[in-house]
N, CA, C and O atoms as CSV, one atom per row, in Angstrom:
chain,resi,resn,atom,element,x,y,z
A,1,UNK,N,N,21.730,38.239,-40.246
A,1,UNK,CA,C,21.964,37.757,-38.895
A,1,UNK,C,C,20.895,36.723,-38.541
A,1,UNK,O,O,19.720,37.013,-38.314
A,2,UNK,N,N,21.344,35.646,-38.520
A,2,UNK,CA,C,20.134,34.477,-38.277
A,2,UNK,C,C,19.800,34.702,-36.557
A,2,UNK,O,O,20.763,35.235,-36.007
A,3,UNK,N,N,18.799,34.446,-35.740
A,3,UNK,CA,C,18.317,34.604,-34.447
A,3,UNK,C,C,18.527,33.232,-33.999
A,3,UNK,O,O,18.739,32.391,-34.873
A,4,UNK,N,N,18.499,32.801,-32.533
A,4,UNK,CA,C,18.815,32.082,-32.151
A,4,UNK,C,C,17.436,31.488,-31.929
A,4,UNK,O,O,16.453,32.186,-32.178
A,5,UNK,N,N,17.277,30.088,-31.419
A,5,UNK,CA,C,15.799,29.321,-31.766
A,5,UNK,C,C,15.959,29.558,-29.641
A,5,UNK,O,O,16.894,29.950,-28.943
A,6,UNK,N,N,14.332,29.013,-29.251
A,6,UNK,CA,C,13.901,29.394,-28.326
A,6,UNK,C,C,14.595,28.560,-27.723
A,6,UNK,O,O,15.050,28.864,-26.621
A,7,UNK,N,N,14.884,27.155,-28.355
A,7,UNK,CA,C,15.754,26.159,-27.411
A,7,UNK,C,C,17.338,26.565,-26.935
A,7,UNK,O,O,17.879,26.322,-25.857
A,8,UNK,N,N,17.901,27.287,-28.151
A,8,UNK,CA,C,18.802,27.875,-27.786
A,8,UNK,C,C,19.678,28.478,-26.691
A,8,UNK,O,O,20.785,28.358,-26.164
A,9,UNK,N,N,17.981,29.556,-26.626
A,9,UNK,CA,C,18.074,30.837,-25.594
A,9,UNK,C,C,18.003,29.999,-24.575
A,9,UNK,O,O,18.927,30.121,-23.771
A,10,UNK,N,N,16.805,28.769,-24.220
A,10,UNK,CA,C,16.904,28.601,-22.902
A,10,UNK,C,C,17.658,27.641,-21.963
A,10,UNK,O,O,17.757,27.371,-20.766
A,11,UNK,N,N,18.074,27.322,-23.013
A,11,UNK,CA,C,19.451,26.441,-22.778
A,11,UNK,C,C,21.314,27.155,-22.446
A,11,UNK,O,O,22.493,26.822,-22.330
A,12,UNK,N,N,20.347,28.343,-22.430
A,12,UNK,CA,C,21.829,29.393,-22.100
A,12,UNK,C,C,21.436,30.054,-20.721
A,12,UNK,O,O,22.215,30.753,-20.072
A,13,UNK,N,N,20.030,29.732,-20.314
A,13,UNK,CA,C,19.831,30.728,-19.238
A,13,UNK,C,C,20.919,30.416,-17.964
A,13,UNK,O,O,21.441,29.301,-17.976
A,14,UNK,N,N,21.151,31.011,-17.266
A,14,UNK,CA,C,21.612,30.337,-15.695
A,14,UNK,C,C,20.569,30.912,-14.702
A,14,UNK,O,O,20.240,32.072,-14.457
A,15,UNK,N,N,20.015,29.304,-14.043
A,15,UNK,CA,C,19.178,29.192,-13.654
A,15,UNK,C,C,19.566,29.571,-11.959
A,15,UNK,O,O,20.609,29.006,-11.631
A,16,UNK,N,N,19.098,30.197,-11.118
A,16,UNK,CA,C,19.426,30.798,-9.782
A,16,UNK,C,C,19.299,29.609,-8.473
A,16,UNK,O,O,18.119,29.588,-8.124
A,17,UNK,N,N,19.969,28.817,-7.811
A,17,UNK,CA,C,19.607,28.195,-6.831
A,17,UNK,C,C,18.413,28.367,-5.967
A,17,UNK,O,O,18.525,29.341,-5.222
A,18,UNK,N,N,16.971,27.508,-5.811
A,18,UNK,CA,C,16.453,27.764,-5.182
A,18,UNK,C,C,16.339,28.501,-3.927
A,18,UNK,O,O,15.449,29.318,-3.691
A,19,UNK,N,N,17.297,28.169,-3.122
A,19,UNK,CA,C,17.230,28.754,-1.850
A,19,UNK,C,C,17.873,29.784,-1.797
A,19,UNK,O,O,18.063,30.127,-0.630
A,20,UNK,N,N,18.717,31.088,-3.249
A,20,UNK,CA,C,18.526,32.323,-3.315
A,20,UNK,C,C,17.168,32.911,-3.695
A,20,UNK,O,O,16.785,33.992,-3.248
A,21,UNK,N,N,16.297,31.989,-4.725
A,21,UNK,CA,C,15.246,33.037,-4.583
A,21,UNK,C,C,14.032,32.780,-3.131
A,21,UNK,O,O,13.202,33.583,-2.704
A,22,UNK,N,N,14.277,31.650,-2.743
A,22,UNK,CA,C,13.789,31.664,-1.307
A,22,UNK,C,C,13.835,32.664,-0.270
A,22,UNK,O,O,12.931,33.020,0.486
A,23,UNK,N,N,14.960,33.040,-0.345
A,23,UNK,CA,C,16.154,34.230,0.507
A,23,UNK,C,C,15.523,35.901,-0.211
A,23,UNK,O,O,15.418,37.016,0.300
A,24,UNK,N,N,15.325,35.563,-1.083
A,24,UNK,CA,C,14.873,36.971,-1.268
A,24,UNK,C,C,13.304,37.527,-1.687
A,24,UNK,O,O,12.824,38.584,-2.097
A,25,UNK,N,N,12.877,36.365,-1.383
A,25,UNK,CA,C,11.555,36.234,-0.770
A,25,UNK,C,C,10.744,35.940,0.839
A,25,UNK,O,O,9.588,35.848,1.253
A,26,UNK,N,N,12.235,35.860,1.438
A,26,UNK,CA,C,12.396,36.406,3.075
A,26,UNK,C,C,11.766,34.512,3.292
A,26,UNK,O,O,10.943,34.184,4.147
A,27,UNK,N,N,12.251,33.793,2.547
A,27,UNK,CA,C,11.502,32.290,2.963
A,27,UNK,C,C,13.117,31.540,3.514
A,27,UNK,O,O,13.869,31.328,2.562
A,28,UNK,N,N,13.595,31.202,4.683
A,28,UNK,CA,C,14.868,30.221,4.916
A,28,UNK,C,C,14.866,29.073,4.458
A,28,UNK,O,O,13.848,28.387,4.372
A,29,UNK,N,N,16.002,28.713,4.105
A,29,UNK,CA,C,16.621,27.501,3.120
A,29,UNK,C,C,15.491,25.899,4.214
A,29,UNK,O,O,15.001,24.890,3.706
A,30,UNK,N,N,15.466,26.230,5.393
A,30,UNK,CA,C,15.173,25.612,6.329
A,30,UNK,C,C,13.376,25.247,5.971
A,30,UNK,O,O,12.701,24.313,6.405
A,31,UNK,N,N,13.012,26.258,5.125
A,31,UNK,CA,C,11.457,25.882,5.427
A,31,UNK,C,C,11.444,25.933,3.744
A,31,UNK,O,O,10.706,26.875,3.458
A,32,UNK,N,N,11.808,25.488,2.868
A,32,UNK,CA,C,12.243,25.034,1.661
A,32,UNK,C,C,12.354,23.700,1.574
A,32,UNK,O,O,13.263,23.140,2.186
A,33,UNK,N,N,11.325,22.878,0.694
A,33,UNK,CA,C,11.538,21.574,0.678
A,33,UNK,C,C,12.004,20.900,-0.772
A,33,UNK,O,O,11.053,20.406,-1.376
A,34,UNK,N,N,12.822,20.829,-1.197
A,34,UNK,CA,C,13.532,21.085,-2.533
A,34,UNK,C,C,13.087,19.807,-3.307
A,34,UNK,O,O,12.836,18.706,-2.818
A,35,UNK,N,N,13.038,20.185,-4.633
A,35,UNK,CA,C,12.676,19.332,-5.648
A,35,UNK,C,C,13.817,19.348,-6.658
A,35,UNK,O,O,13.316,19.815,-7.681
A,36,UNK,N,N,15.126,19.066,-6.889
A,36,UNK,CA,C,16.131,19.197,-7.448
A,36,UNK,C,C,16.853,21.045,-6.647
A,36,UNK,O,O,16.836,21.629,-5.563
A,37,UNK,N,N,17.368,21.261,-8.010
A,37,UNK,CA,C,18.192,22.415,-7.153
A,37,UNK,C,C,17.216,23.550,-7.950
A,37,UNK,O,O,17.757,24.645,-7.794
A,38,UNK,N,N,16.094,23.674,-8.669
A,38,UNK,CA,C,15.522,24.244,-9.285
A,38,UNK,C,C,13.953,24.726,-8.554
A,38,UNK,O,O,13.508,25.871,-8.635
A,39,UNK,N,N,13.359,23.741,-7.942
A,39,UNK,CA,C,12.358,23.930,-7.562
A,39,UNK,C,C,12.215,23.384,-6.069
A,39,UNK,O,O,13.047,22.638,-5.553
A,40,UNK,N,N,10.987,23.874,-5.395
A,40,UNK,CA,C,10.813,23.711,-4.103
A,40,UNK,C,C,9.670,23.859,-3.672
A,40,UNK,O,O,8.989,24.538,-4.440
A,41,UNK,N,N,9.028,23.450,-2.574
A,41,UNK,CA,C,7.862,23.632,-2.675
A,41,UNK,C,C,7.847,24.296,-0.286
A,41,UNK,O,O,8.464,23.797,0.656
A,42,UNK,N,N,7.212,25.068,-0.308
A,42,UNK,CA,C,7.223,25.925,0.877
A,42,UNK,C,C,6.350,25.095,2.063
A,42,UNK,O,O,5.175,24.729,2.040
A,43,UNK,N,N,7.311,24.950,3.038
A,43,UNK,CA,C,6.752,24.059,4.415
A,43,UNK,C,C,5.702,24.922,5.349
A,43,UNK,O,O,5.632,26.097,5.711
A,44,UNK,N,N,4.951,23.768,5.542
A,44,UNK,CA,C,3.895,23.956,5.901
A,44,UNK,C,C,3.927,25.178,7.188
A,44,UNK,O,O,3.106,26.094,7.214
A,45,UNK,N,N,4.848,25.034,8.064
A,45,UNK,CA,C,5.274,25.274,9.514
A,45,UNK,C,C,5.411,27.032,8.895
A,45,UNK,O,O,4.750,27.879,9.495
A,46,UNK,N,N,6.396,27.522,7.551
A,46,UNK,CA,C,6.431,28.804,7.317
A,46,UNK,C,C,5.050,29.198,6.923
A,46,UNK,O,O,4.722,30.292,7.383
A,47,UNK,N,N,4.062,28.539,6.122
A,47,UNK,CA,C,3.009,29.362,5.991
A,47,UNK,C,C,1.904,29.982,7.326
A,47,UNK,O,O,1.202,30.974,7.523
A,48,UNK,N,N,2.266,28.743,8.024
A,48,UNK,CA,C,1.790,28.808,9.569
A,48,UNK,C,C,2.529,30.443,10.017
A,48,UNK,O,O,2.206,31.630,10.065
A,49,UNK,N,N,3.132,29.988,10.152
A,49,UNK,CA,C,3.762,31.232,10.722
A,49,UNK,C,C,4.020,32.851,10.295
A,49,UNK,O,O,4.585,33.737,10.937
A,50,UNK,N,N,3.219,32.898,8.619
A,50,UNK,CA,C,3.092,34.261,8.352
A,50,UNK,C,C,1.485,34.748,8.404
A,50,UNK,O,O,1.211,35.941,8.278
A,51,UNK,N,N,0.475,33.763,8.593
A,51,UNK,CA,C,-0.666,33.833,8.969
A,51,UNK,C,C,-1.472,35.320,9.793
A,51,UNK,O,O,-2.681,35.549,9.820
A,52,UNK,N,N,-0.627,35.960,10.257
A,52,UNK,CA,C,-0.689,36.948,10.889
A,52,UNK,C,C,-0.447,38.399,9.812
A,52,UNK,O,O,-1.210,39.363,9.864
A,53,UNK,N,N,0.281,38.353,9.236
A,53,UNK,CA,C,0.577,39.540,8.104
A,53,UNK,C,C,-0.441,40.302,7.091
A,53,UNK,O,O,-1.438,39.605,6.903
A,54,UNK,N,N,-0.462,41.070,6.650
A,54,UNK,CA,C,-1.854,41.131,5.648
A,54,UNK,C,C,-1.504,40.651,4.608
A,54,UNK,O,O,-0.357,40.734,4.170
A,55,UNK,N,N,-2.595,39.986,3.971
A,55,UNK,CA,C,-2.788,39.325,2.280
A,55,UNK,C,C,-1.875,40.006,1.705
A,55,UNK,O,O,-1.520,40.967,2.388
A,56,UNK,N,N,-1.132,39.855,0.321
A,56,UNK,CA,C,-0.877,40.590,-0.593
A,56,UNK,C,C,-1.668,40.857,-2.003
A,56,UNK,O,O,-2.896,40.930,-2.045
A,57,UNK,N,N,-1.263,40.923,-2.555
A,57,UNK,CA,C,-2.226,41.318,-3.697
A,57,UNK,C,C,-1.966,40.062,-4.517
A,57,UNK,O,O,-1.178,39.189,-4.154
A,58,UNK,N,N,-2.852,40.010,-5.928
A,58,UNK,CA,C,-2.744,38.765,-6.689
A,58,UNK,C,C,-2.901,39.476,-8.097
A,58,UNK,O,O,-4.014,39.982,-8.238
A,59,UNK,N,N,-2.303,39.581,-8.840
A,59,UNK,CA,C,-2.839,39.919,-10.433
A,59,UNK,C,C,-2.969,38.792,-11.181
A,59,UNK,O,O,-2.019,38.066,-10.889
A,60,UNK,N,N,-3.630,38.297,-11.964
A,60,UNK,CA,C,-3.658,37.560,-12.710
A,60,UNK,C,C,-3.955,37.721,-13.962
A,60,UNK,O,O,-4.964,38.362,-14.255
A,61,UNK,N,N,-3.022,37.097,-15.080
A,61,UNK,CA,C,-2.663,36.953,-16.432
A,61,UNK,C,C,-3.512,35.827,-17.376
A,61,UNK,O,O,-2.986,34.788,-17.773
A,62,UNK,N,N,-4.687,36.148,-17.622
A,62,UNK,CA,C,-5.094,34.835,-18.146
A,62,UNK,C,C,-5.548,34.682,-19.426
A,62,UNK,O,O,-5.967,33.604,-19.846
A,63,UNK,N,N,-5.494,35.716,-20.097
A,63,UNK,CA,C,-5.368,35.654,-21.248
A,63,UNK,C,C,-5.181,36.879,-22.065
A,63,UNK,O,O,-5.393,37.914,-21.434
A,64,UNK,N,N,-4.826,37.031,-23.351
A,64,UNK,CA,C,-3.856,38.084,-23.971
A,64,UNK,C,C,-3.907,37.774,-25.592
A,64,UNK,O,O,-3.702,36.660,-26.075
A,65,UNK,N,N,-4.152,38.713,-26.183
A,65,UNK,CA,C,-3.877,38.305,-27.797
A,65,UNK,C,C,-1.770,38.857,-27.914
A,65,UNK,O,O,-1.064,39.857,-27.780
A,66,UNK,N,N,-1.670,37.645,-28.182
A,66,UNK,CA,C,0.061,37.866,-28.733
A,66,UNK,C,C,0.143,38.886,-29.595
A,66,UNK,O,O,-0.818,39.200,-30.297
A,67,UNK,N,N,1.259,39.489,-29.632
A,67,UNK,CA,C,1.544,40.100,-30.751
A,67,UNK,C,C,2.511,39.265,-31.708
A,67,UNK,O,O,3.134,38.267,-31.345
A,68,UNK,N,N,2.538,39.759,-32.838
A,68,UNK,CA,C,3.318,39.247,-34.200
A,68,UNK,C,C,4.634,38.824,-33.598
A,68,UNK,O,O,4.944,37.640,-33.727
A,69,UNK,N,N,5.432,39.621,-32.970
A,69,UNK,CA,C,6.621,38.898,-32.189
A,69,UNK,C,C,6.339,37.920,-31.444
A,69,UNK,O,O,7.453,37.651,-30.995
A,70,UNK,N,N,5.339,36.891,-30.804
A,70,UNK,CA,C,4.592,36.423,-29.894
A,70,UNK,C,C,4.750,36.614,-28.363
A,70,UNK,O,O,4.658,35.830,-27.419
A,71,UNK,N,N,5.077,38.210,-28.477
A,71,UNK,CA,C,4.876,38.596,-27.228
A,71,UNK,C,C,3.290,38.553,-26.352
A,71,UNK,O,O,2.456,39.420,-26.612
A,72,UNK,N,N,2.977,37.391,-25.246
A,72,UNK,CA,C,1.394,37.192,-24.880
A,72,UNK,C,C,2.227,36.888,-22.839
A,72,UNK,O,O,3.216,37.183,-22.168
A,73,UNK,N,N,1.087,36.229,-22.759
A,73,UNK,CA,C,0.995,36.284,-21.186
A,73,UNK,C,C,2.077,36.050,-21.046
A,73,UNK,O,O,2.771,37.065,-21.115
A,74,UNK,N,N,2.680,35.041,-20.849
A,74,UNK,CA,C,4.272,35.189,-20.073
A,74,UNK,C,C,4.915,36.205,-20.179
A,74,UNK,O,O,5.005,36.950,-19.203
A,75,UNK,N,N,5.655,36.575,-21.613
A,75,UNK,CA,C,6.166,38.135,-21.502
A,75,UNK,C,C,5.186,39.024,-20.865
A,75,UNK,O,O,5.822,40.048,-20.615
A,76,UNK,N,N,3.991,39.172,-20.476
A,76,UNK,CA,C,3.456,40.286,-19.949
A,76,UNK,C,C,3.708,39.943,-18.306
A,76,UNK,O,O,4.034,40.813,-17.497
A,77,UNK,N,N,3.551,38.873,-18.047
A,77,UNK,CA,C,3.472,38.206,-16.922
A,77,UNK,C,C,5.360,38.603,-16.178
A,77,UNK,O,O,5.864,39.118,-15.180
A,78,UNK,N,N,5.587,38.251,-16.873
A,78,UNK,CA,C,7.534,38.820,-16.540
A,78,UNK,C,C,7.496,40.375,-16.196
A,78,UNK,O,O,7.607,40.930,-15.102
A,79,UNK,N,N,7.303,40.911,-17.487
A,79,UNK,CA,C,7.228,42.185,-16.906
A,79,UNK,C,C,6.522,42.904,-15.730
A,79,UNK,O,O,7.037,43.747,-14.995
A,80,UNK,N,N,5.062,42.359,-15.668
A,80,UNK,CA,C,4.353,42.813,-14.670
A,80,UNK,C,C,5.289,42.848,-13.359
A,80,UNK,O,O,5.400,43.894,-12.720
A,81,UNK,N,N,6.059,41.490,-12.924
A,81,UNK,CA,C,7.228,41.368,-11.799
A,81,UNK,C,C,8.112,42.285,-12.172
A,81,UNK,O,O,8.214,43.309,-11.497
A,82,UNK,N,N,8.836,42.108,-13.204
A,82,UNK,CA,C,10.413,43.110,-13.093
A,82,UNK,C,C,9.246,44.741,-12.825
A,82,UNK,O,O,9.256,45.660,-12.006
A,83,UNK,N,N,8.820,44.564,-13.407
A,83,UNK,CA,C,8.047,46.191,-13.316
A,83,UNK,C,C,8.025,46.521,-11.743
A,83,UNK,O,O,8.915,47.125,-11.146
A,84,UNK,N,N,6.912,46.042,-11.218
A,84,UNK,CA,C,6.742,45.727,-9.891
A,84,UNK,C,C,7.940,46.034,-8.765
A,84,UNK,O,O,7.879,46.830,-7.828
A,85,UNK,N,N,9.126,45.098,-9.171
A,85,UNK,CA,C,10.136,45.070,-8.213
A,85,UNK,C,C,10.871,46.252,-8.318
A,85,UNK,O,O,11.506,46.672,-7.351
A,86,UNK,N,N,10.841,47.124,-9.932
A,86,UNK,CA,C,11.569,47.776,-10.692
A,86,UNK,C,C,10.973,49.391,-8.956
A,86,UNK,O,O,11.608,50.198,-8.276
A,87,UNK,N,N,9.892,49.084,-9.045
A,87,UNK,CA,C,9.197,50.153,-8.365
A,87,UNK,C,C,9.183,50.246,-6.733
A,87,UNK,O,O,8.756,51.148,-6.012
A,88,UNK,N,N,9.787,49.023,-6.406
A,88,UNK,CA,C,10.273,48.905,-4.866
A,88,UNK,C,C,9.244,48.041,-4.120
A,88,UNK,O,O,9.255,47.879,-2.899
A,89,UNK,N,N,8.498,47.590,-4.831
A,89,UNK,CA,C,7.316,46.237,-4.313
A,89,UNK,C,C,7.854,45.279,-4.429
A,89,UNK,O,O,8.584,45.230,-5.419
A,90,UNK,N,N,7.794,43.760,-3.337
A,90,UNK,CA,C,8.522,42.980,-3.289
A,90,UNK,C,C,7.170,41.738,-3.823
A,90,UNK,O,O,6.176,41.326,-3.224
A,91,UNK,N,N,7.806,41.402,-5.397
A,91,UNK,CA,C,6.659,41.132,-6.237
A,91,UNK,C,C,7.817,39.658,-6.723
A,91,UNK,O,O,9.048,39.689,-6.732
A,92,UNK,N,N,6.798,38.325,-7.130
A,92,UNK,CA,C,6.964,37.143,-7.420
A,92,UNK,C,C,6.496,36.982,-8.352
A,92,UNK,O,O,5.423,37.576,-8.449
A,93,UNK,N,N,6.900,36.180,-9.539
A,93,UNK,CA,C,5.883,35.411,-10.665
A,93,UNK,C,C,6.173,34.115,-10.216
A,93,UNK,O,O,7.258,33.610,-9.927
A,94,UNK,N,N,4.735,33.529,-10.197
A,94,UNK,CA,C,4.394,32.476,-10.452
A,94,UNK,C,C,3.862,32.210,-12.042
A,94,UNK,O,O,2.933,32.924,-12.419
A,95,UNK,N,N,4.418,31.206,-12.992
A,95,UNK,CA,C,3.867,30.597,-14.067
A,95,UNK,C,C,3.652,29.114,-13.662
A,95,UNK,O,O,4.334,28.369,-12.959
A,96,UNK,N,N,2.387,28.909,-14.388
A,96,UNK,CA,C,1.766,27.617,-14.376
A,96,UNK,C,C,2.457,26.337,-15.187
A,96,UNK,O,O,2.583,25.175,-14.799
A,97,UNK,N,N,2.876,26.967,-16.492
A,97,UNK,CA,C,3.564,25.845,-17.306
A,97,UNK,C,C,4.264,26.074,-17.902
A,97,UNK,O,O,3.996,27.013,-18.652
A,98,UNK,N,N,5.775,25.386,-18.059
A,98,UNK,CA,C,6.596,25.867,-18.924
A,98,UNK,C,C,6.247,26.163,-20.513
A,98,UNK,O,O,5.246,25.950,-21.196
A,99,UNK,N,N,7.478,26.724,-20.772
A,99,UNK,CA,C,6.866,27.681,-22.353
A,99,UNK,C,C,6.424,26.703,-23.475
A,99,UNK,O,O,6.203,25.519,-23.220
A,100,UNK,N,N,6.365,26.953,-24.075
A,100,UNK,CA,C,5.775,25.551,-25.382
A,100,UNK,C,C,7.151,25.583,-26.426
A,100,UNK,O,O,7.702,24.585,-26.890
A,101,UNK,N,N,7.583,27.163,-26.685
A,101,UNK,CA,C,8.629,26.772,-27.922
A,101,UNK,C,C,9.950,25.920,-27.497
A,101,UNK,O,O,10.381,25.259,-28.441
A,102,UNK,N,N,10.692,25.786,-26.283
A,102,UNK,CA,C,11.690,25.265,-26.010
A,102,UNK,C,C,11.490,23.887,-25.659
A,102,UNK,O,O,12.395,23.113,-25.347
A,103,UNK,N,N,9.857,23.521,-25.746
A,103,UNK,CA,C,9.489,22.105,-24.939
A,103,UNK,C,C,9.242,21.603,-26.317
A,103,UNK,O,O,9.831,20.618,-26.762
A,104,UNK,N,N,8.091,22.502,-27.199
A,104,UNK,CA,C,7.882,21.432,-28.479
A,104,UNK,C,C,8.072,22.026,-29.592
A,104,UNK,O,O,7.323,21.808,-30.545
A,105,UNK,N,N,9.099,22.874,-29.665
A,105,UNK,CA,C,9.418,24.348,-30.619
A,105,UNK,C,C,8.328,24.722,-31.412
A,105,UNK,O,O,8.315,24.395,-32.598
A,106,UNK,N,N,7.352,25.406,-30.884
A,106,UNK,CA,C,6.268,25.767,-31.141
A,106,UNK,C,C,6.327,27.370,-31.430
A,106,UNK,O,O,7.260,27.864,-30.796
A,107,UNK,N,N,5.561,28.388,-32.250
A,107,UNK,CA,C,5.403,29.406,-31.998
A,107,UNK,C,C,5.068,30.014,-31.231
A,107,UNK,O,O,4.381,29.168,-30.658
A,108,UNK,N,N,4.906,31.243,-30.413
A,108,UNK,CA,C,4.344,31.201,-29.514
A,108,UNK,C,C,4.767,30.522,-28.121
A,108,UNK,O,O,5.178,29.363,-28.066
A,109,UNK,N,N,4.612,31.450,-26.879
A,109,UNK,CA,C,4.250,30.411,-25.643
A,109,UNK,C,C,6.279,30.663,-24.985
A,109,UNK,O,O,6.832,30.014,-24.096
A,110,UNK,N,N,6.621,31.305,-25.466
A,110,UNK,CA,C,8.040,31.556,-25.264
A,110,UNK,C,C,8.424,32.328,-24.705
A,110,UNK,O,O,9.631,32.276,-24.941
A,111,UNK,N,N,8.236,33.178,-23.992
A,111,UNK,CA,C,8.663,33.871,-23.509
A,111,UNK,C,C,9.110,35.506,-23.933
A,111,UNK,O,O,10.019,36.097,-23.350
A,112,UNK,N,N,8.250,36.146,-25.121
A,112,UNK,CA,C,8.675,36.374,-25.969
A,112,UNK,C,C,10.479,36.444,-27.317
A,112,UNK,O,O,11.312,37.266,-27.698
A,113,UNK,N,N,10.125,34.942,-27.505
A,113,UNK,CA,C,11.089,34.804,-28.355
A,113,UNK,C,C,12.324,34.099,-27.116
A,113,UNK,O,O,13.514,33.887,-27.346
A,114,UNK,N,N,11.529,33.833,-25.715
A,114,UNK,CA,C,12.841,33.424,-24.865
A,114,UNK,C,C,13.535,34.345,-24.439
A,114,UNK,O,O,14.491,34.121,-23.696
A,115,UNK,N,N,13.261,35.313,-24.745
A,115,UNK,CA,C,14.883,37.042,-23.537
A,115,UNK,C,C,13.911,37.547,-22.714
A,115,UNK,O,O,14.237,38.608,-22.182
A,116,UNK,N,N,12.433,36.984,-22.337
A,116,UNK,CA,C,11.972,37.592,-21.453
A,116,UNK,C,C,12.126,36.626,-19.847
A,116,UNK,O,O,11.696,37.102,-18.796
């Protein structure tokens, strides 16, 4: 059974309209300033206005020895969220840069293998 290459996988994902994961991050389409239909960046006027709430927490992923599958920070970084949400905390990943194998088919840097 040959595996599918990372470009493959991520070229199969379906990617979610910004302003659903806006929506379920309690942010309106309205205070969403869109960068294609993929990305967005959050208006000034909503951060204003949650200023009052308490902090949330921050974990950060910054470094990790991969394993042989090149499961490393991103796959840990994914899970940490699905985990998170899995548990009834209303939890976000932020990643800094897209993966390396689907950009320069590199080992590594994928997501593990892209299904994460």
């Amino acid at each position: 059974m040959a595996f599918k290459t990372d470009i493959q996988i991520a070229r199969e994902a379906a990617k979610r309209p910004i302003q659903e994961i806006g929506q379920k991050l309690g942010i309106s389409s309205a205070d969403l300033l869109p960068y294609g239909h993929d990305k967005a960046k959050v208006s000034q006027s909503f951060i204003n206005s949650v200023q009052d709430r308490p902090d949330g927490k921050l974990i950060l992923v910054t470094a990790i020895n991969p394993t042989p599958a090149g499961e490393g920070k991103t796959t840990t970084t994914v899970g940490l969220g699905d985990g998170l949400n899995r548990i009834g905390k209303n939890a976000a990943v932020c990643i800094r840069e897209a993966s390396l194998g689907p950009n320069f088919g590199m080992k590594g840097g994928a997501a593990g293998g892209g299904y994460a």
